[in-house]
N, C-alpha and C positions, 0 to 999 in steps of 0.2 A: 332668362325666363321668357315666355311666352306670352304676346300678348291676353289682353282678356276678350278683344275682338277675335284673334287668334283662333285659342283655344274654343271658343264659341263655334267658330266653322268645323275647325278639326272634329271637335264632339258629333256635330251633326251629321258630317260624312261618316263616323264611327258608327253613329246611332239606327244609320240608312242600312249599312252592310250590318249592324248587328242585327237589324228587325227581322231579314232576310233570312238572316242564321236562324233565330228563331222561328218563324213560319216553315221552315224547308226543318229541322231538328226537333222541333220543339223543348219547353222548358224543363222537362223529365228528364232528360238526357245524364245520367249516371256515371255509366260505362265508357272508359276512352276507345272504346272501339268507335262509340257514334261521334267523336268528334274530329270534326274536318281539319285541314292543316290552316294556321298553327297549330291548333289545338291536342293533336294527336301524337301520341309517344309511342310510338312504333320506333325502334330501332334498329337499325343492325348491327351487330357484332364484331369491333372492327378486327379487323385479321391482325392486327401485331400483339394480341392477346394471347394467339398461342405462342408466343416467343416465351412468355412466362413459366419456366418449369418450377416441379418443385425442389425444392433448395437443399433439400438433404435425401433425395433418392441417388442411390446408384447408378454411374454408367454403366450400361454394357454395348461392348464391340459387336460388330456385326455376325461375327464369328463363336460368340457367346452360346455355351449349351445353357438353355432357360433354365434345366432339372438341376444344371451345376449351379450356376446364378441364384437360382431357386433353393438348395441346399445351403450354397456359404451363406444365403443373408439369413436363414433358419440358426445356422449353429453361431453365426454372429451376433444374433438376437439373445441365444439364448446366453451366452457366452457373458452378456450385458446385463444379464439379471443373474446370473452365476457373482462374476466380480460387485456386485450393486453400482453400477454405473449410477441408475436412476438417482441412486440417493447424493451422489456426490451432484449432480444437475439439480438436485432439488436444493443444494443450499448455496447453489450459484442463481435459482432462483427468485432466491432472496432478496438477492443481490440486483437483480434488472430492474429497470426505470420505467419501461414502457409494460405495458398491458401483455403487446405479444411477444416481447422477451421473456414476461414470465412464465408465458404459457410455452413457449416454445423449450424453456429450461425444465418447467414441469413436468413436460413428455419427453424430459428425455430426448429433445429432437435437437440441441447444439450439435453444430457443425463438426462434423472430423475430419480430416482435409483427406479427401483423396488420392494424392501423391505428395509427397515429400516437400517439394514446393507450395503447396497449398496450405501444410502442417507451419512451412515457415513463414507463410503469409499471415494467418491467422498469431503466430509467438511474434511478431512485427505490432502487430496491431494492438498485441495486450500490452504488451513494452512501451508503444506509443500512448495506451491511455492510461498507464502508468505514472507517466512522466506527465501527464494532463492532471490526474489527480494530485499530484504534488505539488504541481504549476496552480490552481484554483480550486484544490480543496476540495473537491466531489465533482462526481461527476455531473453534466451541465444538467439545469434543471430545465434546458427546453423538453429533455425527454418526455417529460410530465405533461406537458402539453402535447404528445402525440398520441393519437386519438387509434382503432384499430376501425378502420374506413373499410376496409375489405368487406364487408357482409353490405355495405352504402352502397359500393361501384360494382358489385353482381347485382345488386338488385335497380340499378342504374342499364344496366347492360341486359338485365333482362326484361325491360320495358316498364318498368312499377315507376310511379311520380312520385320525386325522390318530396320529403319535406322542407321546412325553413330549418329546422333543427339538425336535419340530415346535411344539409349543403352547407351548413356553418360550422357541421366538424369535420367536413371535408375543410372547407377552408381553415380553421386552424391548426390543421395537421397542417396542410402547406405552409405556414406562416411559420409551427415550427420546427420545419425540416428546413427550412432558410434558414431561420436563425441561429439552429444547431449548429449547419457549415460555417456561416459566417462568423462565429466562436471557433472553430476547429481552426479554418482558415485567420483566425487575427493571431491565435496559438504560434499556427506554422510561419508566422513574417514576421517572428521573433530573432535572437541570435540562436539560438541552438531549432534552426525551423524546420532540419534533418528527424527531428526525434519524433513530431506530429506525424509525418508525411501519409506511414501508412494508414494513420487513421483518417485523413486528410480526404486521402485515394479514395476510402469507402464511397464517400459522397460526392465526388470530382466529377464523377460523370451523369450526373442523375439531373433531372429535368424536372424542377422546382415550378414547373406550373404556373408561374407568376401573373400573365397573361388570365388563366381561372380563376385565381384567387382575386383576384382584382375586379376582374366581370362580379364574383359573387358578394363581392364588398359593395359594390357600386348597386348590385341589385338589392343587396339585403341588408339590414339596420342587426344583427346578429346578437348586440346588447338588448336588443328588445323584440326580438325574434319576431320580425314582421318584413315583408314588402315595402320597398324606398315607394318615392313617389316618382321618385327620378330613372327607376327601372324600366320604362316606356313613356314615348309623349302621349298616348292614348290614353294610361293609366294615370297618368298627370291630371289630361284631363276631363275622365270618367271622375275622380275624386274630386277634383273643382268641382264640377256639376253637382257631384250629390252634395256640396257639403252646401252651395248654396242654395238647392232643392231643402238641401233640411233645414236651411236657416227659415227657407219660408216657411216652411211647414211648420216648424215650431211656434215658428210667431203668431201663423193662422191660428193654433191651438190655445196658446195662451190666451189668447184674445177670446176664444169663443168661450173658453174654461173660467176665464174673469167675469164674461159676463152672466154665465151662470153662476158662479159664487154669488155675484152682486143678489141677481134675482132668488138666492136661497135654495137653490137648485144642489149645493152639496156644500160639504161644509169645509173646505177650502178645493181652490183651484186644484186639481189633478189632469197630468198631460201621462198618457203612457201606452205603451204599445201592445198589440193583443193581437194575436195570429200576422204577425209579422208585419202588424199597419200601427201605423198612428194615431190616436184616439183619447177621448176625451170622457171622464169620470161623471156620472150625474143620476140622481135617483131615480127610481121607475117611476114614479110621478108626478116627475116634471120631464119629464123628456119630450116635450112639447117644446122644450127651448132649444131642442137641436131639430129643426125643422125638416125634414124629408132627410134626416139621418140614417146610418147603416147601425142597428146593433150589431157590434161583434160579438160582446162575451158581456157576461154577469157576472157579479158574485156566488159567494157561496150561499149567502142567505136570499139573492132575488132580490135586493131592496135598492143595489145599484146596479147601473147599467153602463157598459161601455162602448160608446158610442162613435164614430166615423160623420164628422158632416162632411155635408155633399161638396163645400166648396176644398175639401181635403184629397179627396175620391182623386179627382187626379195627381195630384203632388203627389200621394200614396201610391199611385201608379208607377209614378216618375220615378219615387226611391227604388223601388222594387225592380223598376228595367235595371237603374241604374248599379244596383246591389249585384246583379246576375251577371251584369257587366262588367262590372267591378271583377267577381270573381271566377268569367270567363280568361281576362288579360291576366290576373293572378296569375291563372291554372298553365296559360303560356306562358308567363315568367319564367312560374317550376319548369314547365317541360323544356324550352331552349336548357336552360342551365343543367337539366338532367342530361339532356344530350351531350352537351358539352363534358360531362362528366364520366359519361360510356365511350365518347370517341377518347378519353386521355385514361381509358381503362389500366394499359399495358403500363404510360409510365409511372400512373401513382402506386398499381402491384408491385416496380420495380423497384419505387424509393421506398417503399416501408419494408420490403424484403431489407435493405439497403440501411435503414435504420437500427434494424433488427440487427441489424450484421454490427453497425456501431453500439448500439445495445448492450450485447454481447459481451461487445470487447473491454467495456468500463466493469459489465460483470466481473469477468475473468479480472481483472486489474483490481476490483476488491477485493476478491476473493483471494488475490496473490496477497496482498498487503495486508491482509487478515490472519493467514498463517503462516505469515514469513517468508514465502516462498520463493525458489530462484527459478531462473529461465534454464532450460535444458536442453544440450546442443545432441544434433543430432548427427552420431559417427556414422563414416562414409570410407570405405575401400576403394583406393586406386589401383592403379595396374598392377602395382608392384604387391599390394598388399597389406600397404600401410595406411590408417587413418591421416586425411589431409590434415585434420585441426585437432590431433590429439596431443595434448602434453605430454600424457604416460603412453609411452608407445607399444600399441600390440595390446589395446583394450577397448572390446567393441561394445560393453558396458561398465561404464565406471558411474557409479551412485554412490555419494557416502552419504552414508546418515539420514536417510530416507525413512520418515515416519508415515505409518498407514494412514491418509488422509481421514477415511470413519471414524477412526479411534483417536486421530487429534482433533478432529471437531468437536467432537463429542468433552476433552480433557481442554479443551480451550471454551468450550460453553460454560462447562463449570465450573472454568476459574473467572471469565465473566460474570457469570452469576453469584457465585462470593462475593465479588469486589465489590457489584453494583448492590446486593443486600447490607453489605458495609457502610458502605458511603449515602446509601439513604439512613440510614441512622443516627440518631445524634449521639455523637461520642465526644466525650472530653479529651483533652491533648493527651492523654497517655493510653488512652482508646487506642487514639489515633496511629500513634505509633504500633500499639499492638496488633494494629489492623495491617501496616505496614507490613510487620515482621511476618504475618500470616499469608499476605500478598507475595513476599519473597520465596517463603516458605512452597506456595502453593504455584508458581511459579518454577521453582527449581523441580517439582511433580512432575508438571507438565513436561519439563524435557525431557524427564526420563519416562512418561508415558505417551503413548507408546514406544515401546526399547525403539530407538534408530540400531540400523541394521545397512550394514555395507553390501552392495550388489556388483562384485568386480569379475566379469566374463572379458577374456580374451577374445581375441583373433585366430580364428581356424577351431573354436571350438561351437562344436553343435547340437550337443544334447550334455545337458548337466544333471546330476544325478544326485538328490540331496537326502539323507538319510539321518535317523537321528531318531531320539522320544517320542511316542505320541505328548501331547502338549504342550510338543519345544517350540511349536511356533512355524513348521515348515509348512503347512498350509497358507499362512496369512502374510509370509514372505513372497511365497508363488503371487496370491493375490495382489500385494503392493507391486510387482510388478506389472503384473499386467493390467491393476490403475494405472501406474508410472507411462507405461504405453500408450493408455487412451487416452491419457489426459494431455502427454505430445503432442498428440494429433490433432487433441481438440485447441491446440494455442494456450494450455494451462499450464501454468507453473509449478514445479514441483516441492513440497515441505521435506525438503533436504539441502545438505550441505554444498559449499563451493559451489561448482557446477557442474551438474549430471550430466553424463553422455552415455545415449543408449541408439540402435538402430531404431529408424523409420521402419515399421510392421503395415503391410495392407491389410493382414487378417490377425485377430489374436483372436485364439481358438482355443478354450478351455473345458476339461472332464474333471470337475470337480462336484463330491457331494453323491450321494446316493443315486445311483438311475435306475431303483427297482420302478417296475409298473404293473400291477396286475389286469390292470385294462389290457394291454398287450402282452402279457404273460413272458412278463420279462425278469426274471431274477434280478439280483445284485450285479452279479459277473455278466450277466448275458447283456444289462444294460449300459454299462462300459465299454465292453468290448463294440456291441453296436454304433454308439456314438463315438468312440476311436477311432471302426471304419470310415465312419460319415469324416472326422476329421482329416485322416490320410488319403481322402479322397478330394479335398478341395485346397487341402493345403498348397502353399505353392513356395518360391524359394525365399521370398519374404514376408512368410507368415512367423509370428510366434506362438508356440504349441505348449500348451501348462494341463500336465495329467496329473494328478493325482493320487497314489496308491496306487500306481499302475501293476497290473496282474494279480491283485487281489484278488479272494472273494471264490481262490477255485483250490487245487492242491498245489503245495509248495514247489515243487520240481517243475508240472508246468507251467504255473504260472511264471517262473524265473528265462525260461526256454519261451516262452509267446511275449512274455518283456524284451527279452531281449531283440527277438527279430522285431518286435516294433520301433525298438532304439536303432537298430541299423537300419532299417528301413528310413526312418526319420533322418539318419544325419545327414545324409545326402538329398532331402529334400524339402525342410524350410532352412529358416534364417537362424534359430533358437528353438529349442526344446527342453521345457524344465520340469523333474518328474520329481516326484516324491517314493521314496520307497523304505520299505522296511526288508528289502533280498542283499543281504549282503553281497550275492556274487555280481547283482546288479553294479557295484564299486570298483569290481575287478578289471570293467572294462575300459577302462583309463589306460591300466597297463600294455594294455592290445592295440589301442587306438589312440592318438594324439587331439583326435574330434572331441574326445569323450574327458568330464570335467566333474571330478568330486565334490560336495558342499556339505557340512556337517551341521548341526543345530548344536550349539555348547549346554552340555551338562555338569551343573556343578556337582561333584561329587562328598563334597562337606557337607551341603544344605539339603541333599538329594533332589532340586530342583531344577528347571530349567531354568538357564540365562537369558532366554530369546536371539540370543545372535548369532551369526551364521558364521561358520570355519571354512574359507574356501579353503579346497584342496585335501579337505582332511577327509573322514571317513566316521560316521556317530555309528555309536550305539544304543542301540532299541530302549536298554536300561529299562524294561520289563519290570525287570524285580526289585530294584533299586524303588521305582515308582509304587508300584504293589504295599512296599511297606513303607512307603512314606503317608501313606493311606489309609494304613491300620489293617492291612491284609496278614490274615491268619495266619503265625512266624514257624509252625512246622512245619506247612505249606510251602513259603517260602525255600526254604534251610532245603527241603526234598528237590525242589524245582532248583537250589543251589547246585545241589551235588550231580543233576542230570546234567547243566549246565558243564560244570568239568570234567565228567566223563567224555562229553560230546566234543570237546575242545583240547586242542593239545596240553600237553601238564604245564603248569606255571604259566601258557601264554596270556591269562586273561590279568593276572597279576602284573606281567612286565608291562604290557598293554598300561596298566593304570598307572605304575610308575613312571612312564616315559610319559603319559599323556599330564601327571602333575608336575613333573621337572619342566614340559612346556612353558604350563602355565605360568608355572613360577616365573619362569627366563620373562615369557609375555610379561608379567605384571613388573618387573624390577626393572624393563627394557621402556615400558611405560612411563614409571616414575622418572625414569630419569632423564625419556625427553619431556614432562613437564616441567622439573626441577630448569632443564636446560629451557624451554621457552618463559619460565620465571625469569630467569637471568638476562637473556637477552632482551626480555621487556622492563628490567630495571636499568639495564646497563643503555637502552635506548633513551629510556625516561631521563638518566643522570645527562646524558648527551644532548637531549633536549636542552636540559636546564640550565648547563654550562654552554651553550649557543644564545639563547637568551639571554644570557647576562651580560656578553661578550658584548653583542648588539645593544643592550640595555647601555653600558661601560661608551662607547662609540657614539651611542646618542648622547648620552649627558655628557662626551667631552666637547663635541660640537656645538652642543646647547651653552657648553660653558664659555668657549672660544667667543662664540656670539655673542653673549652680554659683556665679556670682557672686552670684543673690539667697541660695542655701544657706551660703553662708560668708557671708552679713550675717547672716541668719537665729543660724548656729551662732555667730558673734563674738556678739549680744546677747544668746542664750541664758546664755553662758557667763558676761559680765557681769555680767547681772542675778543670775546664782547667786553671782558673787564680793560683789554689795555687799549681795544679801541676809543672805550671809556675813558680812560688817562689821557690821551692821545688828542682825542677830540676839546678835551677840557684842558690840555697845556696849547692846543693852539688857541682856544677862545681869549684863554688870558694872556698870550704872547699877543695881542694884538693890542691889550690894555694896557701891558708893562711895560714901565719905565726901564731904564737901564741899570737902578740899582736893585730894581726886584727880581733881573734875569735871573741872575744866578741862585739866587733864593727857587724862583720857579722850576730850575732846573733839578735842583735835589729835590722838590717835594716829591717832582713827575720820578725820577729817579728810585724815590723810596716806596713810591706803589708799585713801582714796574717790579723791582726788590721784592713787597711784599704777595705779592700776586705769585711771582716764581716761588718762594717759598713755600706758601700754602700748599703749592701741586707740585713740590719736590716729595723723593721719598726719603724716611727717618733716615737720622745718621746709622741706627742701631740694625734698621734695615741692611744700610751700607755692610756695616761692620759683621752682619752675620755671613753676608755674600761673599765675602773676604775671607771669613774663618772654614764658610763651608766649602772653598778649595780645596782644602788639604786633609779634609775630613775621609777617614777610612772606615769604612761600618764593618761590621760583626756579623758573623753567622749567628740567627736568632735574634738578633738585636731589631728594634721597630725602630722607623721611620717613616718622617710626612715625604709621600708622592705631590711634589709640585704642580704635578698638570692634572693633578685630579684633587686641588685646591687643597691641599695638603691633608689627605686620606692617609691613614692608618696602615703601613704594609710591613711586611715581614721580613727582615734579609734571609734567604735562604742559602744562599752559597755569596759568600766572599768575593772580593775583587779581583777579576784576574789578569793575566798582563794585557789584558786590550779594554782594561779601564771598564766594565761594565759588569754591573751586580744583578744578580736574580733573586726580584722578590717575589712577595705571594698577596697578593688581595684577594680573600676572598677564595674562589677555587681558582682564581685564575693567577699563572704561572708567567712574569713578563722579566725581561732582562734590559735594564734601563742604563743609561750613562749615570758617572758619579757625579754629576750638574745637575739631574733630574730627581735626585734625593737630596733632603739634608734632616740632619739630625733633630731630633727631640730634644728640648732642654731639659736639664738635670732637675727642672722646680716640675716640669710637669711630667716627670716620666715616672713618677708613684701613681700620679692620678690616672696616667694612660693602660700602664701593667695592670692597675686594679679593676681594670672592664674591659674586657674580651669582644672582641666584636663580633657580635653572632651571626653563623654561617648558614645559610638554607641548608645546605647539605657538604658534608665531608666527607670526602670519598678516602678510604685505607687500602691497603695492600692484602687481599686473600690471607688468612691464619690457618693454622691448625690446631688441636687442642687433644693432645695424648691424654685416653681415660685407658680403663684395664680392659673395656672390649676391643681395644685398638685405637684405630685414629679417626676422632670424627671431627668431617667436614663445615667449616663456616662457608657462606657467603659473604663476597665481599659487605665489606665495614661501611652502610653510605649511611651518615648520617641524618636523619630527616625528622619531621616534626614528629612522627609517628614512635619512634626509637630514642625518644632524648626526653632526661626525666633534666630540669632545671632547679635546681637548688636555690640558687643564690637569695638574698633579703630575705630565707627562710629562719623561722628560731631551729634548733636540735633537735627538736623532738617534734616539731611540722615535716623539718626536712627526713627526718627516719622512717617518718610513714609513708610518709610521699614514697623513695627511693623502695621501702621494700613492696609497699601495691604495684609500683612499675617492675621490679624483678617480677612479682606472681606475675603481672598480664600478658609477661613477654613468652613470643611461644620457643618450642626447644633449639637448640643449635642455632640461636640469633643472638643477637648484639644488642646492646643498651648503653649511651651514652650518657653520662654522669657529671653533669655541666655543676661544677661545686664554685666556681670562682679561684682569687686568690687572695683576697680580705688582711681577716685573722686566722684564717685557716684552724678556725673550729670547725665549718662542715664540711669543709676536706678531710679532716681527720674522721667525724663520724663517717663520713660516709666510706671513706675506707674502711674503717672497724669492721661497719655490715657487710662490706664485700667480700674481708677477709672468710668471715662466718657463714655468712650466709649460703644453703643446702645446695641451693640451684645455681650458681656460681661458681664454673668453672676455673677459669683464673681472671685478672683482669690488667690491664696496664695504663699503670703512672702517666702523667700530662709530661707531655714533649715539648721542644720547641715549636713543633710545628701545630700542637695544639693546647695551649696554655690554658689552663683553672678546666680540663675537662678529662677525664678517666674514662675508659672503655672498658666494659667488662663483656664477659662471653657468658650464655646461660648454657646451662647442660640441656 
């Protein structure tokens, strides 16, 4: 801090050059044009401002026809409000954090990456804030403090004095664009630091300002939006000055204002200020007691007067230099700091672009995690003509199960909006559940809306040609593709299966939808055909081309002859072409051309409906009439439009036509059932492998668990010993020092018969002995139980007998071990009623595949696993608990499955019932008797 002698001189050198200012400016001065430097914000422009482009315009080459340039961004625009681009960015706007991610998602104006590498830079970055959302649960909330400063630093750069308020959201956007990185970077110097990087990258090279934000901290108090004092020495001590100018001043007043009160002059002291002076309360007649005083102002009624005395006149002066002073050093405060703010134009343009770019990519990463979606790789042709990263080889789009993003937004809004009108409600426990079930219910909806639809294109093929119903859905398929495309490009994920592979598109170019115009006197046909021109004119060899009804809308013959030459024209010049049509000879070009690729829409012929999904390869029909009357169209109408139909068609072809095409079906649907029946099995037959792996392990730790305690209680028994005969030991030499010679011998039997009794105690029973001995020569039985000794005498099965290498196979449990004849020994004859009488129950029992001959033939079981699900337990039941029980478990079982019939073997009364019902009972195929291998439990098969 500054002296007070100090600041005293500094002020008055201040006060010389400010008077100066003032005599040569004077104190009107408004306009920064009249003020001298410092004072004046005149700037220049610095040049690395044009380095700033904007972020989503088009390159073009040097070589570029502008009218071409000019056309593709036309039919790419329009092409974008064709597919509703906007709408799918409007719910990724949703999604952004900052101000101008959402504006920039609002318009539509997210990034598409202009080359393939740019497409994978962007699916890098959503994947990285993918894995950031999972890492810390949303995305960061510095976003929320970043401010959109751009409209501050133009108007910075175009000479305007920025405010306190203006430079404090400059400053904390910088604070948090640091903080932002500095969370990305603590992210990436984790163990998995690979998965942040590209998010990492966005902000890696960006120039955080640090050095500004600091300046405008230092100058500015931004919680209380004022000028530090510490922002100049001048301003330090223009404010010292006035504040002890105003201490006198005030003092002077009260003083004068006291002694008026005293003399009755007003009726309590008043100190206040009136045209920007300081001044003193007192009624019109007595104003005699402020002697050669200034009136400045009156009241309303004239009866007080506010007065200035003379000995104020200066100090009143003084605040007033001082005030203008005050807010000349202010007004240079702002201006350096605005300057400061227009020369760092270019890099704070570059970090909020840069924001926006991170923005984005937590966008996208919600929006993935919101509708499920995967990453979508992008196929690529080598020399030879093979995809470098395809699985399925020789497919340059594979997409399974790709739902239309509109239409699953829309079916996942509304099944948010269920759950969340649910769950505010107060419901009771069986509400609740019913809310559940409606949840599932409404859930399993949504996958099946909208239909997933498979999109599988080869290699070498270039125009597909899909044909089918109106209503089947070949519109909104073309569509979803060419969402599927932009949404690549833009770094979004796709709401489909596995992982889609489709080519990188520079242009995707669609003629969908009416193109009459009567402003241009354009028909139906004439408006198609014109914007088809426009497309065959910009297309190039990685464009993707989606027409529509192509050759519609004129006569049948040419329109099939002008389709077609635009199909040939086509194949040999983009990347993809996908038409819709209703010309059947349109299909015939497959057989001419191996470029050329069939797609059908599935018509059910039962329901008269469409399916929505697509048949590659196959060939639809229009199904016209079929639809007509499923619509309630006029049926002699119909019946006439039948019979035209068969004259114009060869005899019986439309007939074999439907029979070949429902024998398909069928083969489809029975070739279906049976690889799900088969991925059933292999995920029970995983699941049993599971469980018998964990138990094995389970078996392996509690043997070593047991080894453990058993070496610690040998450990703790010698311990203890060796303390008791130390014991003995210690106390025959105490007394061998006392003893006579005829108490030796005495002393020596007693030490003798503790040492004796000591060994006893930790000897083991004779009976011990005698078992170890009998169970030498002990043979077991197939079937027959006995105690496993190293699994502290557990319960096992003899499975197979002894064979000539001395070792038997038994069964614990599921598990199957082959032990030496030392390693068992028998059960005694007193407890082996009580052992037979309780079964020891098994998580699961796995059987051998059955069959079960009925008079349709032979129908198939699935293996026998026994599980908590399949096994109804009887036992400690009465007859007529146990009869109910067993037949509600026959009803609940479904057909061609198993039910295990755990009865015991007691008294064998509900053995017997429960056989009776087996015997009888409708749905009960046959059933089979308890085994050795499974004692007190019956298996039955349901029909």
């Amino acid at each position: 801090m500054l002296s007070e002698e100090h600041k005293r001189l500094r002020f008055c050198s201040f006060m010389r050059r400010f008077l100066i200012w003032i005599g040569k400016y004077g104190l009107d001065a408004k306009s920064n044009a009249h003020l001298p430097p410092p004072f004046n914000l005149t700037f220049s422009k610095p040049t690395a401002a044009a380095a700033a482009v904007a972020h989503y315009s088009h390159s073009a080459t040097p070589d570029s026809n502008p009218n071409h340039l000019t056309l593709a961004h036309s039919l790419q625009s329009e092409t974008l409000d064709i597919l509703e681009w906007a709408s799918v960015c409007n719910r990724l706007s949703a999604l952004a954090s900052t101000s101008m991610g959402f504006s920039a998602a609002q318009n539509a104006q997210i990034p598409l990456g202009k080359s393939k590498s740019e497409s994978l830079k962007l699916l890098d970055q959503t994947a990285a804030a993918i894995s950031a959302i999972a890492e810390i649960g949303s995305p960061p909330a510095d976003f929320h403090s970043v401010e959109d400063v751009s409209e501050i630093v133009n108007a910075a750069v175009s000479g305007k004095l920025l405010t306190v308020n203006e430079l404090c959201a400059v400053r904390r956007t910088l604070i948090a664009a640091k903080a932002l990185f500095e969370k990305l970077k603590a992210l990436a110097s984790g163990a998995d630091s690979d998965r942040y990087l590209p998010l990492l990258e966005v902000l890696e090279d960006c120039d955080f300002l640090v050095k500004l934000e600091r300046t405008i901290g230092l100058c500015i108090d931004c919680n209380l939006s004022e000028i530090l004092n510490t922002a100049s020495e001048d301003l330090e001590i223009i404010r010292f000055e006035k504040k002890r100018n105003m201490e006198k001043l005030d003092a002077l007043l009260k003083e004068v204002s006291a002694k008026i009160f005293k003399a009755g002059g007003i009726d309590s002291p008043l100190v206040t200020k009136r045209r920007a002076r300081m001044c003193v309360g007192v009624r019109a007649r007595y104003k005699y007691l402020v002697p050669d005083g200034v009136v400045l102002d009156a009241s309303s009624s004239g009866a007080t007067y506010f007065m200035e005395p003379s000995e104020a006149v200066e100090l009143n002066n003084m605040e007033v230099r001082l005030s203008n002073a005050e807010k000349a050093e202010e007004i240079g405060i702002l201006s350096f700091l605005t300057s400061e703010v227009a020369k760092s134009e270019a890099e704070i343009v570059y970090l909020l672009e840069k924001i926006v770019e991170a923005d984005l990519a937590f966008a996208r990463a919600a929006y993935a995690r919101w509708m499920n979606g995967v990453r979508p790789i992008f196929s690529s042709m080598d020399d030879n003509g093979l995809d470098n990263g395809a699985t399925e080889l020789g497919m340059s789009v594979d997409i399974e199960g790709i739902q239309h993003p509109l239409l699953l937004e829309s079916s996942l809004r509304s099944l948010s909006d269920a759950v969340a009108s649910s769950s505010r409600s107060s419901l009771s426990s069986k509400d609740r559940n019913d809310v559940k079930m409606v949840y599932r219910s409404l859930s399993s909806a949504v996958s099946d809306f909208p239909v997933p639809i498979d999109i599988k294109i080869g290699y070498g093929t270039r125009v597909v040609v899909i044909s089918g119903p109106n209503t089947g859905g070949k519109t909104a398929s073309m569509k979803t593709l060419g969402l599927a495309s932009l949404m690549s490009k833009a770094g979004m994920y796709l709401p489909a299966k596995c992982q889609p592979r489709l080519p990188w598109f520079d242009l995707v170019l669609a003629d969908i939808g009416d193109q009459q115009s009567l402003e241009q006197s354009l028909s139906t046909f004439s408006g198609h055909i014109s914007r088809i021109r426009n497309i065959l004119e910009v297309a190039s060899k990685e464009s993707l081309v989606l027409i529509d009804e192509i050759g519609s809308g004129t006569d049948p013959s040419e329109g099939v002859a002008l389709s077609t030459s635009i199909l040939q024209y086509l194949k040999d010049r983009v990347n993809l072409a996908v038409v819709t049509t209703h010309y059947a000879d349109l299909s015939l070009l497959k057989e001419k051309d191996h470029q050329f690729e069939n797609a059908a829409m599935e018509f059910s012929p039962e329901t008269l409906l469409p399916t929505y999904r697509v048949l590659w390869g196959s060939i639809g029909d229009s199904n016209a009439l079929s639809i007509a009357k499923s619509i309630g169209f006029n049926q002699q109408v119909i019946e006439r439009a039948q019979d035209w139909v068969e004259r114009l068609r060869p005899e019986k072809q439309q007939e074999r036509k439907g029979m070949l095409y429902r024998s398909l079906m069928e083969e489809r649907n029975r070739l279906e059932a049976q690889a799900k029946m088969a991925a059933t099995l292999h995920s029970e037959t995983r699941d049993i492998y599971r469980e018998i792996q964990d138990e094995a392990e389970d078996l392996d730790m509690r043997k070593r668990a047991l080894m453990e305690k058993e070496t610690l209680q040998v450990r703790k028994e010698v311990k203890i010993v060796k303390s008791q005969l130390e014991a003995v030991l210690q106390e025959f030499d105490n007394r061998l020092k006392t003893a006579s010679a005829d108490q030796l011998n005495l002393l020596i039997k007693k030490s003798e018969a503790a040492v004796a009794s000591i060994i006893e105690a930790h000897s083991p029973e004779d009976g011990f002995l005698v078992n170890e001995t009998s169970e030498t020569s002990y043979t077991p039985r197939s079937g027959e139980q006995v105690y496993l000794k190293g699994l502290r005498d557990k319960i096992a099965t003899v499975v197979e007998a002894p064979g000539d290498d001395g070792t038997v196979l038994v069964q614990y449990g599921k598990i199957k071990v082959r032990l030496k004849n030392n390693e068992i020994r028998a059960i005694p004859s007193s407890e082996k009623n009580a052992t037979t009488s309780s079964v020891p129950r098994l998580k699961q029992q796995v059987w051998q595949s059955r069959t079960v001959e009925s008079k349709d033939g032979e129908v198939s079981y699935s293996p026998a696993i026994q599980t908590s699900k399949n096994t109804v337990d009887l036992r400690g039941m009465r007859a007529e608990e146990a009869s109910y029980n067993l037949d509600m478990a026959i009803a609940s079982r479904e057909s061609q499955s198993v039910l295990f019939v755990v009865h015991g073997m007691g008294t064998g009364v509900i053995k017997e019932r429960a056989l009776e019902i087996l015997r009888k009972h409708p749905r009960v195929a046959k059933f089979e008797a308890e085994s050795p291998m499974n004692y007190g439990c019956t298996v039955a098969y349901i029909k």
